[in-house]
C-alpha positions as CSV (number, residue, x, y, z in Angstrom):
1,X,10.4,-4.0,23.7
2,X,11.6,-6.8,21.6
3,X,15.0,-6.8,20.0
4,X,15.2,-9.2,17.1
5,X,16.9,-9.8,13.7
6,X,13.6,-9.9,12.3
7,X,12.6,-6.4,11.3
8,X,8.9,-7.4,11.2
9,X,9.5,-7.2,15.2
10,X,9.3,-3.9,15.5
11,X,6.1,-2.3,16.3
12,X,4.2,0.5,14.3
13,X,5.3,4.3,14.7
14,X,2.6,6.2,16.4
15,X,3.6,9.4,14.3
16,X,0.1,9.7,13.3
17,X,-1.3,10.1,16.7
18,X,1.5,13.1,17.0
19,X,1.7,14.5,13.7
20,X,-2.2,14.2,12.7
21,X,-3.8,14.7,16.1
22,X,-5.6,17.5,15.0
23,X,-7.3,15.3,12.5
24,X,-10.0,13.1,12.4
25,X,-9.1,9.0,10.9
26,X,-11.4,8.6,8.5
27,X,-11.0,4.1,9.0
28,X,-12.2,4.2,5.4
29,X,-10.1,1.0,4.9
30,X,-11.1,-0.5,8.0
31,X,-14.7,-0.4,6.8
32,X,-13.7,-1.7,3.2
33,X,-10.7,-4.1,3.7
34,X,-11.5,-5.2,0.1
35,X,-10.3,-2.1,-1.9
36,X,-6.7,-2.9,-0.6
37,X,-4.8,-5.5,-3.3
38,X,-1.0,-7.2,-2.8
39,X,1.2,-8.7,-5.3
40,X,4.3,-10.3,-3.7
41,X,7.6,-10.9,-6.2
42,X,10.8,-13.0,-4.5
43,X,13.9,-11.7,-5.5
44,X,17.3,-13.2,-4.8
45,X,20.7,-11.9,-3.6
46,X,23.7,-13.1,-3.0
47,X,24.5,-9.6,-1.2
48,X,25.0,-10.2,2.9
49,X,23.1,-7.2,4.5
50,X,25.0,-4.9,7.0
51,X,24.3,-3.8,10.8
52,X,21.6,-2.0,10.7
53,X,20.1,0.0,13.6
54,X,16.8,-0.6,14.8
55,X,15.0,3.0,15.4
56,X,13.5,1.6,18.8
57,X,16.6,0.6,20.5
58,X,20.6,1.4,20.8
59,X,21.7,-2.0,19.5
60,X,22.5,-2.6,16.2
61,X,20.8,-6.0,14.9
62,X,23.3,-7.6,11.7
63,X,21.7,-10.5,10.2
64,X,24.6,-12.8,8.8
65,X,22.8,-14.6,6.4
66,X,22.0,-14.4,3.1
67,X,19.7,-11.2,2.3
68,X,16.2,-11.7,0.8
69,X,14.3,-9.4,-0.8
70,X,10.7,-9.3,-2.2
71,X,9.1,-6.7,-4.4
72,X,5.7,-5.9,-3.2
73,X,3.2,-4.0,-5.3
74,X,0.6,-2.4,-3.2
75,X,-2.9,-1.1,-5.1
76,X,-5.5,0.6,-3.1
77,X,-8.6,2.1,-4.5
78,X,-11.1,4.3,-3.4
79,X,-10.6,6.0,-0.9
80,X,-13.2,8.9,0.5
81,X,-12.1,11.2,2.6
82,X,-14.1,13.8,5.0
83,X,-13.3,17.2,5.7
84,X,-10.4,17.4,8.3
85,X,-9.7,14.1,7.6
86,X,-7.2,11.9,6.8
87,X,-6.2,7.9,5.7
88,X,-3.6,5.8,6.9
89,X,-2.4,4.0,3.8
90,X,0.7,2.6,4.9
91,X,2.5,2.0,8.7
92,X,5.1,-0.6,8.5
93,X,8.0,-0.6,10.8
94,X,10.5,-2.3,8.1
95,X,13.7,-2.9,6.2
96,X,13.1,-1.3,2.9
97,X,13.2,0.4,0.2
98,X,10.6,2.5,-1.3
99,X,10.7,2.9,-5.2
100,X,7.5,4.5,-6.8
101,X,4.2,6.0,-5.5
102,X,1.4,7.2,-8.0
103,X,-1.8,8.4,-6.6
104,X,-5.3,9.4,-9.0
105,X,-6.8,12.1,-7.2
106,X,-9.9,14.6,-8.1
107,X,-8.6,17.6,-6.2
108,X,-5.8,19.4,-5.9
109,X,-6.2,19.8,-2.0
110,X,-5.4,16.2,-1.5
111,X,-2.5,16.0,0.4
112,X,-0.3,12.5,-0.1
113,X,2.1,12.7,3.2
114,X,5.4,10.5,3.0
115,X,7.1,9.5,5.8
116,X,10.5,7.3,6.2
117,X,12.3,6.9,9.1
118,X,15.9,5.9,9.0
119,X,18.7,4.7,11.3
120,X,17.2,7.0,13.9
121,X,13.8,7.7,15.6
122,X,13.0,10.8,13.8
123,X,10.4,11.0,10.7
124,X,12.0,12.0,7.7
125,X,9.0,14.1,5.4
126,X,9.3,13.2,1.5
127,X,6.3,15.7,1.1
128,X,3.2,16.5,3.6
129,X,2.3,18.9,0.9
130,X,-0.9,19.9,-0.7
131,X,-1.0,19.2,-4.8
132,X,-1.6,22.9,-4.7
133,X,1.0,24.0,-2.9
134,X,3.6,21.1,-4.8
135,X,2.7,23.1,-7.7
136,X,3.3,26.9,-6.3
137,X,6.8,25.1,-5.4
138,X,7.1,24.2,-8.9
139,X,7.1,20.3,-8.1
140,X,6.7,19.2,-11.9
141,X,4.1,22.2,-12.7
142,X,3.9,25.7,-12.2
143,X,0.8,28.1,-11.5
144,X,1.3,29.1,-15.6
145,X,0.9,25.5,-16.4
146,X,-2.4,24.8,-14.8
147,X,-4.0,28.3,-15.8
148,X,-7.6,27.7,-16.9
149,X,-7.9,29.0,-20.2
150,X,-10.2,31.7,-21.3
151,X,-12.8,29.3,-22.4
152,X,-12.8,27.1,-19.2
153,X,-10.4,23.9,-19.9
154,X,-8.0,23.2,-17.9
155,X,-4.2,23.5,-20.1
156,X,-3.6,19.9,-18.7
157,X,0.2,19.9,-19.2
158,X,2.1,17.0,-18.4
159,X,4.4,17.4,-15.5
160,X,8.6,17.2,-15.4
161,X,9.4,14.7,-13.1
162,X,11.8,15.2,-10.2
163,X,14.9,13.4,-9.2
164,X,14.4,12.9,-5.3
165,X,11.6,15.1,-5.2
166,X,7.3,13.7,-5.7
167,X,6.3,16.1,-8.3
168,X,2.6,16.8,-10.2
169,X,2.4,14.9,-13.2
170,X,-0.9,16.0,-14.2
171,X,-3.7,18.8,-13.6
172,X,-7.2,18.8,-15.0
173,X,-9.1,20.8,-13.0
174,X,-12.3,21.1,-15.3
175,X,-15.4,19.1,-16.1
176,X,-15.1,19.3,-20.0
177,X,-14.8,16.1,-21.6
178,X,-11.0,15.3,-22.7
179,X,-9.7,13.6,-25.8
180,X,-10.4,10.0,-23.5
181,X,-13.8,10.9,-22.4
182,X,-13.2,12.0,-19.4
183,X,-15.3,14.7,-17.7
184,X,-14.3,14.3,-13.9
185,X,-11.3,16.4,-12.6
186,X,-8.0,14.4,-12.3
187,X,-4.8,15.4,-10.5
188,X,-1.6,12.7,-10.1
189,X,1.0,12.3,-7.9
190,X,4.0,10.5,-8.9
191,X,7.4,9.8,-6.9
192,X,10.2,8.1,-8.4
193,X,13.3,8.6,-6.5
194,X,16.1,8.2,-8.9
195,X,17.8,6.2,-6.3
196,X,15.6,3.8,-4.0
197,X,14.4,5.3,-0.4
198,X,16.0,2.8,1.9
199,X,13.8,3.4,5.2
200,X,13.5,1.0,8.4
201,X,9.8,2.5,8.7
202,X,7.4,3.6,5.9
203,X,4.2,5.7,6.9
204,X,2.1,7.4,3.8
205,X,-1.1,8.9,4.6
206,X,-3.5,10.8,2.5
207,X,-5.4,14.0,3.7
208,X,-8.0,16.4,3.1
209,X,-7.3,19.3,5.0
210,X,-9.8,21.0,3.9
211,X,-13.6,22.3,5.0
212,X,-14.9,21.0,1.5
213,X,-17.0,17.3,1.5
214,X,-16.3,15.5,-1.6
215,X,-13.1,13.9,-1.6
216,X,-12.0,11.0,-3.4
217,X,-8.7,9.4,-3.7
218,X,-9.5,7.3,-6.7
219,X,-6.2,4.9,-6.3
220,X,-2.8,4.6,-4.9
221,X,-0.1,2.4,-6.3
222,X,3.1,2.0,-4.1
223,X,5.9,0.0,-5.0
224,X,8.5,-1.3,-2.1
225,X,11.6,-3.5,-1.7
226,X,11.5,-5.2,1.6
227,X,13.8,-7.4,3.3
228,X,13.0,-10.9,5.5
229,X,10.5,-13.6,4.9
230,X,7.2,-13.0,4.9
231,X,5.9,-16.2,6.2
232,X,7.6,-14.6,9.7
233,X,5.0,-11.7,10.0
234,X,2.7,-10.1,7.5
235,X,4.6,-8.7,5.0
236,X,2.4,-5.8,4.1
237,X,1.0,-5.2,7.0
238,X,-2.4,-8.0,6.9
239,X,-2.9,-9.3,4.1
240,X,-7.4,-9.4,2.5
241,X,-8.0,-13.1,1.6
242,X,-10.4,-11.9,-1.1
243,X,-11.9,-15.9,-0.8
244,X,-13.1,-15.0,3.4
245,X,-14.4,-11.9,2.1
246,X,-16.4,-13.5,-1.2
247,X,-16.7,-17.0,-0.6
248,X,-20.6,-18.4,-1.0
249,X,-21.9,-21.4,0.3
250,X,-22.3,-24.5,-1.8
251,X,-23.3,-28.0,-0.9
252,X,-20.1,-29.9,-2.0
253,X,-16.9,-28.6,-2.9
254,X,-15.7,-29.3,-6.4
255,X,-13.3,-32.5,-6.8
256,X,-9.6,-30.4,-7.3
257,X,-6.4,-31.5,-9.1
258,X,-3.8,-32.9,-7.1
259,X,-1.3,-29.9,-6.0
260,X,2.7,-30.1,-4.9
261,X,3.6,-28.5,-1.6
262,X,4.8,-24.6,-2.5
263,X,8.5,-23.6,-1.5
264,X,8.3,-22.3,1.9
265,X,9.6,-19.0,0.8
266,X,6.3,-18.1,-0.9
267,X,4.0,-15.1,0.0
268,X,1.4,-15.5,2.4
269,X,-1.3,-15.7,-1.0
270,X,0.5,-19.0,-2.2
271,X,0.9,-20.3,1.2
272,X,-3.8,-19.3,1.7
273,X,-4.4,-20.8,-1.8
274,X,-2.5,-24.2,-1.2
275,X,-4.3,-24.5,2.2
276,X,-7.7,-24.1,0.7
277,X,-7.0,-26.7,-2.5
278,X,-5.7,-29.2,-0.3
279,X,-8.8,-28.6,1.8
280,X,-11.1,-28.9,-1.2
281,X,-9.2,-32.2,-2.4
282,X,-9.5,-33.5,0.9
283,X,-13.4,-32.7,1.1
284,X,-14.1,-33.7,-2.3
285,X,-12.2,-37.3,-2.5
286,X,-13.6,-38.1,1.2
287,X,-16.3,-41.1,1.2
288,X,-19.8,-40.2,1.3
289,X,-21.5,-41.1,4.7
290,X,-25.0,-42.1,4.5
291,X,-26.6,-42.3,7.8
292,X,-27.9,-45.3,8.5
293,X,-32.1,-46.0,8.5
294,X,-33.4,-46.9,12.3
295,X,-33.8,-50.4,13.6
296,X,-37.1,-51.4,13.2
297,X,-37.9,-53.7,15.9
């Protein structure tokens, strides 16, 4: 067990293989790495960070210098899930802070589990809750708000947020066209903390407890403050080069502009993109070599 300054040391938190043992992993994104998106934002402090304590050992770790801080916006989109079974979205052992979740579901027995951990090694559960049973807790809706109405549409009500709670900000749980043309049921999650999560591990999952086949998580947004650099680990976890995963091959790379060498303080994506331009540019202003006709004697 490694004990560094550098969060990104830590290893992931096997609280699935605990907590969801009794349910099958789906791999969904495994099998479609391209449905996962990242958009990395540098921010700057002049803030020095505090001692924090790692959740794997005893010893506080206290970086001295100068904390940095990137906003990372995390899309993923679909996800199907199987009966009993359930998607890892997010396991990073990490200094953070989570600000906003918002997850498109079409049914209410989705459950979207959030999981921090804090300065010790226990999980701390945001909500492992059904979107039925966050609205018989009154989480934004009520059972009266979501009533189907005598002539089958669903009331639709907007939701009231919650100040440290995730709460239901919609309910349509009918197949009727709506005012936007919409005929699919749609049911969203939403979790705005009024003050940021600070967590040194992050875990969200989404589940489908149920027996029924059908499932769709149509996207999940998450929205995190994390501290370090990311060219010292992945910063969300590993990054999709979406140009490995869609590249086609073509007889002679295009001649490329002339590029300047990015801060090294850039996400990974910068860091990929320069690498392949100056590869290009390379390619494209090499000579041409002609092989040379055989000596005829």
């Amino acid at each position: 067990m490694r004990n560094s300054v550098n969060s990104r040391a830590r290893g992931k938190l096997n609280y699935n293989s605990f907590y969801n043992r009794n349910l099958k992993k789906s791999n969904y994104l495994q099998r479609h790495p391209e449905n996962r998106a990242f958009s990395f934002l540098a921010e700057t402090s002049t803030a020095i960070r505090g001692p924090i304590t790692s959740p794997f050992t005893n010893t506080p770790f206290n970086p001295t210098l100068e904390a940095q801080k990137y906003y990372i916006i995390e899309e993923i989109a679909p996800i199907g899930l199987e009966p009993q079974a359930f998607e890892e979205v997010i396991n990073e052992a990490e200094d953070g802070e989570l600000l906003a979740i918002e997850c498109v579901t079409n049914s209410p027995l989705i459950t979207i589990e959030v999981v921090v951990y804090g300065l010790g090694n226990s999980p701390n559960i945001i909500n492992n809750y059904s979107i039925n049973e966050m609205v018989r807790r009154g989480r934004g809706l009520t059972p009266g708000d979501v009533e189907i109405l005598p002539g089958g549409r669903s009331k639709d009500a907007a939701g009231t947020p919650h100040r440290y709670y995730p709460f239901i900000s919609r309910y349509k749980d009918d197949e009727l066209v709506d005012y936007l043309g919409d005929e699919r049921r749609i049911f969203v999650f939403m979790y705005e903390p009024a003050i940021p999560m600070p967590y040194s591990s992050l875990i969200i999952n989404v589940k489908n407890t149920s027996t029924e086949m059908g499932k769709t998580v149509d996207s999940i947004n998450v929205h995190r403050r994390v501290y370090g650099t990311p060219l010292d680990g992945n910063l969300a976890g590993t990054p999709i080069d979406s140009y490995d995963l869609f590249k086609q091959a073509t007889a002679k790379p295009p001649v490329v502009p002339a590029i300047t060498v990015p801060p090294t303080t850039v996400s990974p994506y910068i860091q990929n993109y320069y690498q392949r331009q100056t590869a290009a540019q390379a390619a494209a202003n090499a000579p041409e070599v002609i092989e040379p006709d055989e000596f005829i004697e």
